[in-house]
TORKOL-4160 file (C-alpha; in steps of 0.2 Angstrom, whole numbers, padded with zeros to 4 digits, m for minus):
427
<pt num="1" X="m0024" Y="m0004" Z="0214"/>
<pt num="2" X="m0013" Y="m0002" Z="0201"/>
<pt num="3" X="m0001" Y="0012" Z="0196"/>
<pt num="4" X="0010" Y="0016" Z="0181"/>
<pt num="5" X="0027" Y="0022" Z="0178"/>
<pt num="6" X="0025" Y="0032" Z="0162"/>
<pt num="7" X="0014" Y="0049" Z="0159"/>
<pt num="8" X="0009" Y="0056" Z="0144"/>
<pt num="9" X="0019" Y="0070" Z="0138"/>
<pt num="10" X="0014" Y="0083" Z="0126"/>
<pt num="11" X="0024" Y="0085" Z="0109"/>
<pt num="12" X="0023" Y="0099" Z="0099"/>
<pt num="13" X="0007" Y="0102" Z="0088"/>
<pt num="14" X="0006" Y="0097" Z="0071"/>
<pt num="15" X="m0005" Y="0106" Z="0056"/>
<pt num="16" X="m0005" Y="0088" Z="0048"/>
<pt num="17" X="m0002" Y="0072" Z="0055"/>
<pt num="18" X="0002" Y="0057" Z="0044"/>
<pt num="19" X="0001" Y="0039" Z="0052"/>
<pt num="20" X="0011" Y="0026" Z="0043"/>
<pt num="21" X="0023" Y="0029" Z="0029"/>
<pt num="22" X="0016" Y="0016" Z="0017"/>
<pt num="23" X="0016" Y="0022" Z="m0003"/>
<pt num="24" X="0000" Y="0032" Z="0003"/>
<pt num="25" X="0007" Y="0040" Z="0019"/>
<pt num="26" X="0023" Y="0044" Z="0010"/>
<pt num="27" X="0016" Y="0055" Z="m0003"/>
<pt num="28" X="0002" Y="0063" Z="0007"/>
<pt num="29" X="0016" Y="0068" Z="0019"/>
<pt num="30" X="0025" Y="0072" Z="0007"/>
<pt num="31" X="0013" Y="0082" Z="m0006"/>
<pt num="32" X="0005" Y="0092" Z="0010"/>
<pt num="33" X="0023" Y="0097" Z="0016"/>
<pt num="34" X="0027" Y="0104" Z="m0003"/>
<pt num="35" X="0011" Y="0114" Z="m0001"/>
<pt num="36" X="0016" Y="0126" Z="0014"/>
<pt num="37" X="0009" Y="0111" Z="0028"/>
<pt num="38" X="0019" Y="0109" Z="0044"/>
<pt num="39" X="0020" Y="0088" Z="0044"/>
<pt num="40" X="0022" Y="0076" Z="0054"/>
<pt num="41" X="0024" Y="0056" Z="0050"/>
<pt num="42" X="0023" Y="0046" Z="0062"/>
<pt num="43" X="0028" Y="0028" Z="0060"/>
<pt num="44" X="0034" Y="0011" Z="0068"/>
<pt num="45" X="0046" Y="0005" Z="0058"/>
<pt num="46" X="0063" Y="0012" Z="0059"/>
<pt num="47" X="0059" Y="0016" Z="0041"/>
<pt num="48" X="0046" Y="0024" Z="0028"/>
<pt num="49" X="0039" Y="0016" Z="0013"/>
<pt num="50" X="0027" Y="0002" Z="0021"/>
<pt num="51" X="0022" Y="m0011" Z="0011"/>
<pt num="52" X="0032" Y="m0005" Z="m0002"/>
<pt num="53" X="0048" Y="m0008" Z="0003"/>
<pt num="54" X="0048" Y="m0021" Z="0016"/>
<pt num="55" X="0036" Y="m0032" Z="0003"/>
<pt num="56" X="0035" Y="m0028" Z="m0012"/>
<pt num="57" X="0047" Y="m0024" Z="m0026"/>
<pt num="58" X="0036" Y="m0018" Z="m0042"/>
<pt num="59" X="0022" Y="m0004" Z="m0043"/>
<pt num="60" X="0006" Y="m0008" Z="m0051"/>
<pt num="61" X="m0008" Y="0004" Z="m0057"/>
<pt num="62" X="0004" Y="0016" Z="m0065"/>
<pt num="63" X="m0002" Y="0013" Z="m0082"/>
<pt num="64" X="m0017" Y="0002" Z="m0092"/>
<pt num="65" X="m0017" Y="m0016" Z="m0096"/>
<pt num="66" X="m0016" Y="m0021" Z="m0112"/>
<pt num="67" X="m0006" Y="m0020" Z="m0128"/>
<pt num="68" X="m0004" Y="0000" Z="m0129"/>
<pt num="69" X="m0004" Y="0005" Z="m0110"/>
<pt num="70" X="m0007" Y="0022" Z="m0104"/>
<pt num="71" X="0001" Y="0030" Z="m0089"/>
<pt num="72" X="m0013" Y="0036" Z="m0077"/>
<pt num="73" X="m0005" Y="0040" Z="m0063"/>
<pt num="74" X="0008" Y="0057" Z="m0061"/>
<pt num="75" X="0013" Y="0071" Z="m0051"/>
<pt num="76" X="0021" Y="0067" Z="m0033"/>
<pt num="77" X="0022" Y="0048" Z="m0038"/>
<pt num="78" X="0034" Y="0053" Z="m0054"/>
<pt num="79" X="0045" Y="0061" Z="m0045"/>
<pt num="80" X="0048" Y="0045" Z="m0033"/>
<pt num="81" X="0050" Y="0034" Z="m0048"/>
<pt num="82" X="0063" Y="0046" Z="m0056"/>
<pt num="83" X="0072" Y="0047" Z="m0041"/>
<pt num="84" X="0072" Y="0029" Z="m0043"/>
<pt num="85" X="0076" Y="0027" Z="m0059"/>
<pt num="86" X="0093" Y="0041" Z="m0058"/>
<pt num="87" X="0097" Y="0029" Z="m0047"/>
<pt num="88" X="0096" Y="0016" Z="m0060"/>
<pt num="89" X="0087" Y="0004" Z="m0046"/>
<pt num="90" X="0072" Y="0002" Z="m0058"/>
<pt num="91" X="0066" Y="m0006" Z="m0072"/>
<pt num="92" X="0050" Y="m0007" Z="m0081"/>
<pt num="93" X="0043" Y="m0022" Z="m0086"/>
<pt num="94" X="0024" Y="m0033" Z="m0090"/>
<pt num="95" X="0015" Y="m0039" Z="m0077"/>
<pt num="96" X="0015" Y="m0057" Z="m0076"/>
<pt num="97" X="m0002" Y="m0058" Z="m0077"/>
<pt num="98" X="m0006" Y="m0045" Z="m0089"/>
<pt num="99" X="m0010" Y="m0031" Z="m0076"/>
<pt num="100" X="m0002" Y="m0018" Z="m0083"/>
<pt num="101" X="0017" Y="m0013" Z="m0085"/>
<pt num="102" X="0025" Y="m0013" Z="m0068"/>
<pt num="103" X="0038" Y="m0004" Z="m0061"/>
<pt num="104" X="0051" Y="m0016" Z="m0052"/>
<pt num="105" X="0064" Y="m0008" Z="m0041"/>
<pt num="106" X="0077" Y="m0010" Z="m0027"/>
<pt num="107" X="0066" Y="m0008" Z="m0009"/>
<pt num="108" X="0081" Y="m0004" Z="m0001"/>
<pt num="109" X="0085" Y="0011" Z="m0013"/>
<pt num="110" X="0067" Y="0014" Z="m0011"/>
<pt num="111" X="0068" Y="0017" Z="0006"/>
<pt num="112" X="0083" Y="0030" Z="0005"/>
<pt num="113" X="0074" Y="0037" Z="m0010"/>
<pt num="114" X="0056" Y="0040" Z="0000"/>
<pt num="115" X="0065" Y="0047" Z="0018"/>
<pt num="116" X="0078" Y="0059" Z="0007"/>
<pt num="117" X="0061" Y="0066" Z="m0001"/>
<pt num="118" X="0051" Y="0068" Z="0014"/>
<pt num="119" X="0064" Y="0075" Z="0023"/>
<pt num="120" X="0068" Y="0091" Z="0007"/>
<pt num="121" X="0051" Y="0094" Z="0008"/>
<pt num="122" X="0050" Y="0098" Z="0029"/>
<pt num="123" X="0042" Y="0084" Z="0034"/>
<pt num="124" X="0044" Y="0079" Z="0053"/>
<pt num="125" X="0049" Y="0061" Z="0052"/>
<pt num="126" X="0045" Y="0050" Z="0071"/>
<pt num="127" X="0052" Y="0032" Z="0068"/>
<pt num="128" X="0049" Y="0016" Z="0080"/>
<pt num="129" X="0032" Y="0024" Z="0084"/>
<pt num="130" X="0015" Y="0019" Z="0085"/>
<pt num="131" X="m0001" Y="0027" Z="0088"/>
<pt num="132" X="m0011" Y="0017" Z="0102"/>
<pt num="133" X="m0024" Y="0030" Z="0105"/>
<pt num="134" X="m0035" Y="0045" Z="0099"/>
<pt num="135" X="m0040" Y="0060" Z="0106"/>
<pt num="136" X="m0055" Y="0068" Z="0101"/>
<pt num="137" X="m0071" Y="0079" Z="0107"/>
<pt num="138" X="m0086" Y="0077" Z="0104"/>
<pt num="139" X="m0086" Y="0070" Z="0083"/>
<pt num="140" X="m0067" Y="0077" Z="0080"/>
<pt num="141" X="m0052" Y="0069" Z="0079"/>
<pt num="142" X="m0039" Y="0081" Z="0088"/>
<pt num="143" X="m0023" Y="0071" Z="0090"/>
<pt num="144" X="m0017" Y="0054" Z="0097"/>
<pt num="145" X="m0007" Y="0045" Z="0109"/>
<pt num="146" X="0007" Y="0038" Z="0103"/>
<pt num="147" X="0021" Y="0027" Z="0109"/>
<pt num="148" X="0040" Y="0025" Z="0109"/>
<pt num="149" X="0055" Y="0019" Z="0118"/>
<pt num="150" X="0056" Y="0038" Z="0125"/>
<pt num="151" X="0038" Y="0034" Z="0135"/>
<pt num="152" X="0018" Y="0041" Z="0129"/>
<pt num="153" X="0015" Y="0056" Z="0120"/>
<pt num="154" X="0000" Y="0067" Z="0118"/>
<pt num="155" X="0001" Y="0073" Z="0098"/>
<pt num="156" X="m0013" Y="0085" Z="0093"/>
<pt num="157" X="m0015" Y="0092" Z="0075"/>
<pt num="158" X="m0027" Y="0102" Z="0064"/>
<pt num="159" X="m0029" Y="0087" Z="0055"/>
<pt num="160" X="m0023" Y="0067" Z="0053"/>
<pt num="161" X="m0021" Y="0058" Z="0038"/>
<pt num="162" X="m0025" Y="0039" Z="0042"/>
<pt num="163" X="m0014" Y="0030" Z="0032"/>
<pt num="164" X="m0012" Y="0017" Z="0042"/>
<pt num="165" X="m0017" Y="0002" Z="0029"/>
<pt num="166" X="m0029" Y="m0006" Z="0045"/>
<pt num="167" X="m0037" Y="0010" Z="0047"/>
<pt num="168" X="m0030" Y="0011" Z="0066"/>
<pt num="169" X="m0035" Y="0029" Z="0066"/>
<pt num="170" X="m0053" Y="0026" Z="0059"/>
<pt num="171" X="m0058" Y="0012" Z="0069"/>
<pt num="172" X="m0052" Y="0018" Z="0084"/>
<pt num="173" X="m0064" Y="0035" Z="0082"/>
<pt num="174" X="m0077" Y="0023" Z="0079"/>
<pt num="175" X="m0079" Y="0024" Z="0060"/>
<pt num="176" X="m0090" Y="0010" Z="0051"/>
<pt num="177" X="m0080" Y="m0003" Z="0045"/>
<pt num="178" X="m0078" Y="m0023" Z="0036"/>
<pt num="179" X="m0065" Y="m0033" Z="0040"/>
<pt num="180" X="m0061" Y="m0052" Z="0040"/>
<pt num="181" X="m0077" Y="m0055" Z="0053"/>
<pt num="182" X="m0089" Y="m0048" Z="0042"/>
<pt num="183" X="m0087" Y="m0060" Z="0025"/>
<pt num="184" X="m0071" Y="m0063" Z="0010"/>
<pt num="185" X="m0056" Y="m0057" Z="0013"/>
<pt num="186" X="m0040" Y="m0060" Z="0004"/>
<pt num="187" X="m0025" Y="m0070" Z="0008"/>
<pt num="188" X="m0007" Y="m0064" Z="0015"/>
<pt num="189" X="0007" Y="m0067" Z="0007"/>
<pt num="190" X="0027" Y="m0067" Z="0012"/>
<pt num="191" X="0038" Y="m0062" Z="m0003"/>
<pt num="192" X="0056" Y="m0066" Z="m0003"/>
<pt num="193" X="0069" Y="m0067" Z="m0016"/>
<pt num="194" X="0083" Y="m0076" Z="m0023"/>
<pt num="195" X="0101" Y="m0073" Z="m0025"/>
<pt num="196" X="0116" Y="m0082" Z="m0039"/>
<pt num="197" X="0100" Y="m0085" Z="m0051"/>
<pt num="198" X="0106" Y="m0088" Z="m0071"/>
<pt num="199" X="0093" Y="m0074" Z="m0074"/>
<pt num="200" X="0097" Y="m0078" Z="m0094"/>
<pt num="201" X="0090" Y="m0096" Z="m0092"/>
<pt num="202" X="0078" Y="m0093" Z="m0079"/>
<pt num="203" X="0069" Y="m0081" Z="m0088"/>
<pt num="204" X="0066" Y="m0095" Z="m0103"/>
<pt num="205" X="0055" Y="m0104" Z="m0091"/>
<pt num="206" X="0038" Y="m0099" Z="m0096"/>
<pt num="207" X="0023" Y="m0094" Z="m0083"/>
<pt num="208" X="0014" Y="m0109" Z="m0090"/>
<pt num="209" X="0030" Y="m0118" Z="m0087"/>
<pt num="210" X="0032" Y="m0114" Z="m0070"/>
<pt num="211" X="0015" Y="m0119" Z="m0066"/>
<pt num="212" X="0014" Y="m0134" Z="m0072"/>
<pt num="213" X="0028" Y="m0137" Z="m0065"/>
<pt num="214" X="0022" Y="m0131" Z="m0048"/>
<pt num="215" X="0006" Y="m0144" Z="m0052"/>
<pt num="216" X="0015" Y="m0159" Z="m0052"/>
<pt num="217" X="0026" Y="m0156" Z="m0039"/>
<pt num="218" X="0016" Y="m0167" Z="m0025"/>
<pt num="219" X="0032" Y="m0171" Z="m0014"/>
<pt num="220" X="0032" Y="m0149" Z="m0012"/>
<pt num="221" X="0020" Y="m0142" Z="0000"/>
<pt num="222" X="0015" Y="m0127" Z="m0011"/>
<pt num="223" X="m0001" Y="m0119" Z="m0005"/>
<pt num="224" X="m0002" Y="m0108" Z="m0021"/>
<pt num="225" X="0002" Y="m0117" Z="m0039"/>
<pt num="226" X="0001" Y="m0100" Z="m0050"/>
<pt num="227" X="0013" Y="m0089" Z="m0042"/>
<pt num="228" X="0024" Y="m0078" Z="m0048"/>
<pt num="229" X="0044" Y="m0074" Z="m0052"/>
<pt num="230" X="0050" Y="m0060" Z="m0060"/>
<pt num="231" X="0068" Y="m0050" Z="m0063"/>
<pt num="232" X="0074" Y="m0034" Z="m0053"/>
<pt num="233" X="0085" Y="m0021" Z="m0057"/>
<pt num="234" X="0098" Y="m0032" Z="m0046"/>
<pt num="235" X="0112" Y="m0043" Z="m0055"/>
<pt num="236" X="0108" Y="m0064" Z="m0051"/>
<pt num="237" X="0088" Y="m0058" Z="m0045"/>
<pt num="238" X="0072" Y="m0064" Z="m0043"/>
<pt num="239" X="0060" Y="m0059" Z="m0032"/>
<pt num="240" X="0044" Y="m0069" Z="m0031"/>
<pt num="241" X="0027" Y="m0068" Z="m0026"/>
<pt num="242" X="0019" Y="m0085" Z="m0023"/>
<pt num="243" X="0018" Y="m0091" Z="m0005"/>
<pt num="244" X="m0002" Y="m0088" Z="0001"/>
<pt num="245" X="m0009" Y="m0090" Z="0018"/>
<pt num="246" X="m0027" Y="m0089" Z="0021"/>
<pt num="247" X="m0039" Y="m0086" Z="0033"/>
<pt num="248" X="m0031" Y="m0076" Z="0043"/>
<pt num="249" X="m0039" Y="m0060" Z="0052"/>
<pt num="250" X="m0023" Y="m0049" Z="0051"/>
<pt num="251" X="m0032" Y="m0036" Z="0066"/>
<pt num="252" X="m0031" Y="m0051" Z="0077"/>
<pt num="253" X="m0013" Y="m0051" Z="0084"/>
<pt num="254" X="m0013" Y="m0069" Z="0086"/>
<pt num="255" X="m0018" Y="m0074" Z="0070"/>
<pt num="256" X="m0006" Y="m0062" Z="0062"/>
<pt num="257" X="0009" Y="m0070" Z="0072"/>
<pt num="258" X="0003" Y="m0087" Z="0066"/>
<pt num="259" X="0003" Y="m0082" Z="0049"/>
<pt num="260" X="0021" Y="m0073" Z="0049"/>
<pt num="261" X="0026" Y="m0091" Z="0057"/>
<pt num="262" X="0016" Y="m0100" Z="0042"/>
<pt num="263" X="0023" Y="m0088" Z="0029"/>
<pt num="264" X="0042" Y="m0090" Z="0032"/>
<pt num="265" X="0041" Y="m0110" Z="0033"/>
<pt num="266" X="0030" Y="m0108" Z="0015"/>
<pt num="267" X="0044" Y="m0096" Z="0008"/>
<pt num="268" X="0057" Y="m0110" Z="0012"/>
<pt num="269" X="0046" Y="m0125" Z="0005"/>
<pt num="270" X="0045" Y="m0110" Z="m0012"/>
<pt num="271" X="0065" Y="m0109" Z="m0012"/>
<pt num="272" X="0067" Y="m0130" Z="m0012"/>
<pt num="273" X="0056" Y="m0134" Z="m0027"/>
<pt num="274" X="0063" Y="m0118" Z="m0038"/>
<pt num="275" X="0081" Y="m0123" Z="m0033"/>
<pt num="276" X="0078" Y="m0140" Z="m0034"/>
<pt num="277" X="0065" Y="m0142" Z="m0049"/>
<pt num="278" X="0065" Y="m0126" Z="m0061"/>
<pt num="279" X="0080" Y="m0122" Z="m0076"/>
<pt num="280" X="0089" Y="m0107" Z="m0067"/>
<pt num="281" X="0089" Y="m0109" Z="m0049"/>
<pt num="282" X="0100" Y="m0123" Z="m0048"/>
<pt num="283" X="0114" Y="m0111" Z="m0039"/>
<pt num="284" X="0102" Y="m0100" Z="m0033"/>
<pt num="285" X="0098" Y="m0097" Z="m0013"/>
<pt num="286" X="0088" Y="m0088" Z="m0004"/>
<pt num="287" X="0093" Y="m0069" Z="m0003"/>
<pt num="288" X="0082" Y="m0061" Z="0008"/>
<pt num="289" X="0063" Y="m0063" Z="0016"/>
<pt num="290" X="0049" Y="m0047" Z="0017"/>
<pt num="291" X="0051" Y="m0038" Z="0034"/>
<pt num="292" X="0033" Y="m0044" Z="0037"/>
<pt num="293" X="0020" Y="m0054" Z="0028"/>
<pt num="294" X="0010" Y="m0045" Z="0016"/>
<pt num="295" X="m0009" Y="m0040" Z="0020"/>
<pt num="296" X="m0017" Y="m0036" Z="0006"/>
<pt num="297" X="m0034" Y="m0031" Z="0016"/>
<pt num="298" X="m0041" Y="m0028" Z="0031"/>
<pt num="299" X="m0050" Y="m0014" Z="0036"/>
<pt num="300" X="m0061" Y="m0004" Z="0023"/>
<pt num="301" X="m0071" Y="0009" Z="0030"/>
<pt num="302" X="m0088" Y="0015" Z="0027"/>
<pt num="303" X="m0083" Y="0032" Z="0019"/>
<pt num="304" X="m0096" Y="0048" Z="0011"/>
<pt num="305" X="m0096" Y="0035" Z="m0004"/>
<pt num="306" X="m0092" Y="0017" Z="m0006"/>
<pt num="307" X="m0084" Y="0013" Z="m0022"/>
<pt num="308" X="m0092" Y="m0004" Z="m0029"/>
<pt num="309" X="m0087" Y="m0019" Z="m0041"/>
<pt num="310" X="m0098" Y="m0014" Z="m0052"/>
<pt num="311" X="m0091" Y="0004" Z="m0054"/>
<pt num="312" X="m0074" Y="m0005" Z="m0056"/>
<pt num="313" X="m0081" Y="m0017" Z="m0072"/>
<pt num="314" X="m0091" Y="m0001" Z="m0079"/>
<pt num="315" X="m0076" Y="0010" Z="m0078"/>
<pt num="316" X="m0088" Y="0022" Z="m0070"/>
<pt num="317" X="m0082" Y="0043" Z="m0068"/>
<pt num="318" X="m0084" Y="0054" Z="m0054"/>
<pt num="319" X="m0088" Y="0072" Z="m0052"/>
<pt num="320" X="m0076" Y="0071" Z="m0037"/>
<pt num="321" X="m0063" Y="0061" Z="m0047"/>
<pt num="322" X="m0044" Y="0062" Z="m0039"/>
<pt num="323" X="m0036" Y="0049" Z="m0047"/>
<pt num="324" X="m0038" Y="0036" Z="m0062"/>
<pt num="325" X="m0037" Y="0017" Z="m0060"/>
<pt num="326" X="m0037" Y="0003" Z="m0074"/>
<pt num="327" X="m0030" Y="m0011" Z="m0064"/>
<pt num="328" X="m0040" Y="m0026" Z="m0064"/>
<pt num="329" X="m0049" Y="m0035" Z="m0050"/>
<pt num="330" X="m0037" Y="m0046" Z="m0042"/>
<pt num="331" X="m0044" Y="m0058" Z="m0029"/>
<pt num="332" X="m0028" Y="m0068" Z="m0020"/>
<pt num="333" X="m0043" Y="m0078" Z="m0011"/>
<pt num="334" X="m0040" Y="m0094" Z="m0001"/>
<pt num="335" X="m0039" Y="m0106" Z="m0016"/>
<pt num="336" X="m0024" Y="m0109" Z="m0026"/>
<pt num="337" X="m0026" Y="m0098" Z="m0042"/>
<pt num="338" X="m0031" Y="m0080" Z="m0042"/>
<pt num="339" X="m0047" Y="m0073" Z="m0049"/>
<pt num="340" X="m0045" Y="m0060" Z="m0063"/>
<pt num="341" X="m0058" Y="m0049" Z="m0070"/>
<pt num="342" X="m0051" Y="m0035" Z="m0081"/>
<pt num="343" X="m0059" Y="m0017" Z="m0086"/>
<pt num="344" X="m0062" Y="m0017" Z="m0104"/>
<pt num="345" X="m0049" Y="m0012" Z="m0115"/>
<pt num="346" X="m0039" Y="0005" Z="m0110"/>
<pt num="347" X="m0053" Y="0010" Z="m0099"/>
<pt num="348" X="m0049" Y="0017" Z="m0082"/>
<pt num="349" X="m0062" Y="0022" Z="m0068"/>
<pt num="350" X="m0061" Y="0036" Z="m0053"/>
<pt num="351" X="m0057" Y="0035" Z="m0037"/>
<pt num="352" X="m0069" Y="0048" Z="m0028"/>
<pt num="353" X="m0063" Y="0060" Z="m0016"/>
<pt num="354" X="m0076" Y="0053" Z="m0003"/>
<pt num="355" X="m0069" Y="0036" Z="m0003"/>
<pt num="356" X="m0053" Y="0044" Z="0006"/>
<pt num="357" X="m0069" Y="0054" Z="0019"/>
<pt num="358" X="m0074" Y="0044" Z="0034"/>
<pt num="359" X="m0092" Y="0043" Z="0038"/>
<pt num="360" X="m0095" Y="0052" Z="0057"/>
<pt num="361" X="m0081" Y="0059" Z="0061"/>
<pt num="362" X="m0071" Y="0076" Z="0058"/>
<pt num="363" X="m0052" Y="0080" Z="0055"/>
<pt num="364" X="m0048" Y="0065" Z="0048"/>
<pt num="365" X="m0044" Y="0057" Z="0032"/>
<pt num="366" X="m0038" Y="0040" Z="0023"/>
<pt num="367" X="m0027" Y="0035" Z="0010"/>
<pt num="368" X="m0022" Y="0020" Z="0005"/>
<pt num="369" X="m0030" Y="0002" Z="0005"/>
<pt num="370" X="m0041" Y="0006" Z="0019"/>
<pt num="371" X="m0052" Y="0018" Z="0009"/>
<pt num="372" X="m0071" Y="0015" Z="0008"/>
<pt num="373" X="m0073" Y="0001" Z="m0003"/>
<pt num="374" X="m0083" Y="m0015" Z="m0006"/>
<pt num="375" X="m0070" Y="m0031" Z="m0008"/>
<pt num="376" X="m0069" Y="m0034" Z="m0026"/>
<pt num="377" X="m0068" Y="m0015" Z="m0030"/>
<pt num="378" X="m0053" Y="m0015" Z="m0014"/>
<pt num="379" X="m0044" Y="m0030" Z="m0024"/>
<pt num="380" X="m0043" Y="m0017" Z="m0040"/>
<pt num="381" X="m0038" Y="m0001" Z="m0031"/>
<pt num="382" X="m0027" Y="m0007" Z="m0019"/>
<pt num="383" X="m0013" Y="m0006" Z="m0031"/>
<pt num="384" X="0003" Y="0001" Z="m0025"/>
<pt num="385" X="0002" Y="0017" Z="m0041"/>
<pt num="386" X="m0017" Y="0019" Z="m0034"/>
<pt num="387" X="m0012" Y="0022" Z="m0015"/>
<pt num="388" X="0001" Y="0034" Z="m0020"/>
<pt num="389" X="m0013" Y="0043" Z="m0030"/>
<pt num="390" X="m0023" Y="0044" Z="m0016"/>
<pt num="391" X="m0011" Y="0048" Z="m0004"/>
<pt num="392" X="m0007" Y="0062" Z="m0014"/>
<pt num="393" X="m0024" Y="0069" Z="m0015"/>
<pt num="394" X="m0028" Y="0066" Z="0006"/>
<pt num="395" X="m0010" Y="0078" Z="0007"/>
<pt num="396" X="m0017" Y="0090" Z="m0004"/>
<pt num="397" X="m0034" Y="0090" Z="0001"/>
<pt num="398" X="m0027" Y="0093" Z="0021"/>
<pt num="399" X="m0016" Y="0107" Z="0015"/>
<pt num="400" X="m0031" Y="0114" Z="0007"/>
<pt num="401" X="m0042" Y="0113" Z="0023"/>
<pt num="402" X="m0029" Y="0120" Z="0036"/>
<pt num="403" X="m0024" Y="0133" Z="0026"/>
<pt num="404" X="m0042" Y="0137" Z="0023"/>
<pt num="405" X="m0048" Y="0134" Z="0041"/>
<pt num="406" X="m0061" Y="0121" Z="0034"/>
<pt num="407" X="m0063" Y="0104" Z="0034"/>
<pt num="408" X="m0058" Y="0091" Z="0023"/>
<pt num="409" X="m0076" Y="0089" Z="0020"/>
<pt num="410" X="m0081" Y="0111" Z="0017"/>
<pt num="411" X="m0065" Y="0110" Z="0004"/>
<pt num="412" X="m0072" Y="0113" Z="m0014"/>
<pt num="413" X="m0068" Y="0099" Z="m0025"/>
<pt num="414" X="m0063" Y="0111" Z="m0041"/>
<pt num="415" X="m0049" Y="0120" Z="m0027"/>
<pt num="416" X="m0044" Y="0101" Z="m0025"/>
<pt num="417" X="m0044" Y="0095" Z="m0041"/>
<pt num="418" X="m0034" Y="0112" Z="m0047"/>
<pt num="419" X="m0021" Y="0109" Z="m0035"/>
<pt num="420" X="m0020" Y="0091" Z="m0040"/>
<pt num="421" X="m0018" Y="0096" Z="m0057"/>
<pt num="422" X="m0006" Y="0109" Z="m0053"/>
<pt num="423" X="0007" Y="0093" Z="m0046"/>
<pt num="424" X="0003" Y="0083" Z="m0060"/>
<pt num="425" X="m0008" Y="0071" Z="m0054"/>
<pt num="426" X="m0020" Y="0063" Z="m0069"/>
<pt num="427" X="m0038" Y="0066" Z="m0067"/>
């Protein structure tokens, strides 16, 4: 028989608790706490911002595609990018592919920028922690189990907010999910950037230059011939988005550790060919590699409603609208271009409150990219503006329901969208 050394101790009761500090997780944290909420975060890095600032290095989804681009995302979300911008550790500039102005910035000011905010607003921030069970009764989530280097702890709250990206939470209260075993799913992809670049002649290269150029370089291993380079806020710069690993379930812990291994040794065969074969680079080395690959999906849930492709294309509306999207399907699949498939022109479609509401269970909410969503509608909304959105509205929506006594599903969706519109979020 076997015993163990550690027992689960009890931490002090949350009314909202927020796992992973992702772009989503940040600002439900965030928007719940500004709203009279007692938060707490809870996440394993020894930092917030997720994705978004050990990966990437531009927000999407902010504003429309095209020529004229509309900004259709606001409120919480502003005020990080403002921050940013005071800073001057931002830029704005066009998507390489014509998804929209983006917002590049510095991910380490990024991550002073999301902490500093979190923490003015009274959130309870817990770092190097990770949440490896849930406590529930009956069809309510009640809390989790959560570890550290200080032992096991029991967390209860009124509410959680699974930001999560995998849906950790979710899964683990048995919500309905897809994943990688049940059909598509996109590639992973490790960023990294490059230091001493002549920016000024770098930036004469065209993308159908590049590509080409990545085409007939046969003596490169180059899984991906399209990928991307663009300028940063940073002095000598660039930061890229180009190596793709595929067919990787990123739930399956093994898989994941291969790909981290297969997206390093990519990013190095990346830096060799624009070093060694493009107009810029010739000085240029490697300046810094994401803290972990990127997963673009994994988990989607089955939520009260499943947004679809074809709302996506038909720039659908939604009585229980709580946020705007216009970014395009992007599909980063397992071949080496990317599939496009673009809104009409200026159009945006909702994002329904009841993709962020999990089917069968109570006391819980999503936000972020593992909202209820088929996989072409997921490879739109996963956008870094739209998670922010999202996160906003799953903050404001939990403040609504504790303060209330109610669920996230009894809150009425004109209170929500008020309050929304209150912050300044675009409906």
């Amino acid at each position: 028989m076997y015993t163990y050394s550690r027992q689960i101790t009890d931490l002090p009761k949350a009314q909202i608790l927020v796992v992973g500090s992702g772009s989503a997780g940040a600002t439900a944290a965030i928007t719940a706490a500004r709203l009279g909420a007692k938060v707490t975060l809870v996440e394993r890095y020894g930092f917030m911002g997720g994705i978004s600032t050990q990966v990437l290095d531009t927000i999407y989804g902010f504003y429309t595609p095209g020529s004229q681009a509309r900004k259709v995302v606001g409120g919480i979300p502003d005020m990080i990018v403002d921050e940013l911008f005071q800073r001057k550790a931002a830029i704005c500039r066009p998507n390489t592919y014509g998804a929209g102005q983006g917002i590049s910035y510095d991910p380490e000011t990024l991550k002073v920028v999301w902490e500093t905010v979190a923490s003015q607003s009274g959130v309870r921030i817990l770092y190097h922690s990770l949440v490896v069970d849930v406590i529930a009764e009956k069809n309510t989530l009640r809390g989790v189990v959560i570890a550290n280097k200080s032992g096991l702890f029991r967390l209860m709250a009124d509410l959680v907010i699974d930001a999560s990206g995998d849906a950790d939470v979710a899964a683990a209260c048995g919500v309905p999910f897809e994943s990688a075993k049940d059909g598509k799913i996109q590639s992973l992809t490790t960023t990294f950037k490059l230091i001493n670049v002549d920016v000024a002649r770098a930036m004469q290269v065209k993308k159908n230059e590049l590509h080409a150029l990545m085409a007939s370089a046969e003596e490169y291993d180059l899984p991906r011939k399209e990928g991307s380079v663009h300028i940063t806020p940073l002095d000598g710069v660039m930061a890229t988005n180009m190596t793709r690993v595929t067919n990787v379930d990123p739930n399956d812990v093994e898989q994941l550790s291969r790909a981290e291994i297969e997206g390093r040794r990519q990013a190095m065969e990346y830096t060799r060919f624009l070093i060694e074969r493009v107009t810029g680079y010739e000085k240029a080395s490697l300046g810094g590699l994401s803290t972990q690959i990127g997963v673009r999906e994994s988990r989607r849930i089955f939520g009260e409603y499943r947004l679809t492709r074809a709302d996506v294309l038909s720039a659908k509306k939604f009585d229980d609208a709580i946020a705007q999207c216009g970014a395009p399907i992007e599909e980063h699949h397992a071949g080496a271009d990317t599939r496009w498939e673009y809104l009409p022109v200026g159009e945006t479609y909702h994002i329904p409150y009841r993709c962020l509401l999990p089917q069968n269970v109570d006391g819980l909410l999503v936000a972020g990219r593992c909202l209820s969503a088929d996989h072409d509608a997921h490879a739109s909304v996963r956008s870094m503006g739209q998670c922010m959105a999202m996160g906003q509205a799953a903050g404001a929506a939990a403040a609504l329901a504790v303060s209330n006594d109610r669920t996230p599903r009894e809150i009425k969706i004109p209170d929500l969208q008020d309050s929304l519109r209150k912050l300044g979020a675009v409906l």
